[in-house]
Steps between C-alpha positions, in 0.01 A plus 500: 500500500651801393549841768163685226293179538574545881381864486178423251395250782543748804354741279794740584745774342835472501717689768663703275176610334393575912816709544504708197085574604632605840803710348277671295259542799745657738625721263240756528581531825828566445471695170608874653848295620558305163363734241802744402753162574261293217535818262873571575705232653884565463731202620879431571668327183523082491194262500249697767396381803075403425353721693115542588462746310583295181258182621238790512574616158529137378101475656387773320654399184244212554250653559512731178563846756767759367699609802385838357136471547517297876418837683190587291386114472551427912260761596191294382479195701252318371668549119900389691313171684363370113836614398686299691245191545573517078830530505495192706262288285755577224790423694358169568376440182855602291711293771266167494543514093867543530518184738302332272687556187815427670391158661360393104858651394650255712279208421583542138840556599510190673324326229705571199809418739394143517485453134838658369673331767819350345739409787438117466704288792745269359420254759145442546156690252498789750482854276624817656436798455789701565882427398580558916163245596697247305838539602328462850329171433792344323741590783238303720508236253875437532463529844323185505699345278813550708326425824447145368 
């Protein structure tokens, strides 16, 4: 059973999709603190530090909110709580597709592995499928050879 199944049958969200709803939620509150840092934002050379202020504007890049227009959009409650209840259906919704995509990716993967497998053992009908899983099951083989 995969970890999507396991949320279907719970009927839940996953916690990511909980904690970019809750980022998005708490940052009305704090939108007089983080509004000129979300415009601005100058840092020291080298790979930054990820600070809250770039989670937040990673949320509202979700949710489809220029940093711009957060003021004007936060003062209407009722229109930021469907905002962000969206942004989370989305979320959800782009990240279970991805998962799914990937886990067919890796079937196929998987799949067309098996059949141009052409690492065939010398000493028994066993087909590898890397060069290195060979190597590894002949060195067993002769290990059983010399034991004897």
């Amino acid at each position: 059973m995969t970890n999507l199944e396991v949320l279907d049958r719970a009927s839940l969200i996953s916690i990511e999709a909980m904690v970019l709803k809750a980022q998005l939620r708490w940052t009305v509150h704090d939108i007089q603190l983080l509004y000129g840092k979300l415009r601005q934002g100058q840092r020291p050379r080298g790979r930054p530090k990820n600070w809250f202020k770039d989670c937040i504007k990673d949320s509202l890049k979700y949710s489809g909110t220029p940093a711009t227009e957060l003021e004007c959009l936060a003062q209407d409650r009722s229109a930021w709580h469907s905002r962000t209840s969206k942004a989370q259906e989305v979320f959800e919704t782009n990240r279970r597709d991805h998962i799914a995509k990937a886990r067919e990716a890796r079937k196929v993967a998987k799949s067309s592995l098996s059949a141009t497998a052409a690492f065939q053992c010398p000493y028994c009908p066993r087909v590898c499928a890397s060069r290195i899983g060979l190597s590894s099951h002949t060195r067993a083989h002769e290990r059983r050879l010399s034991a004897r």
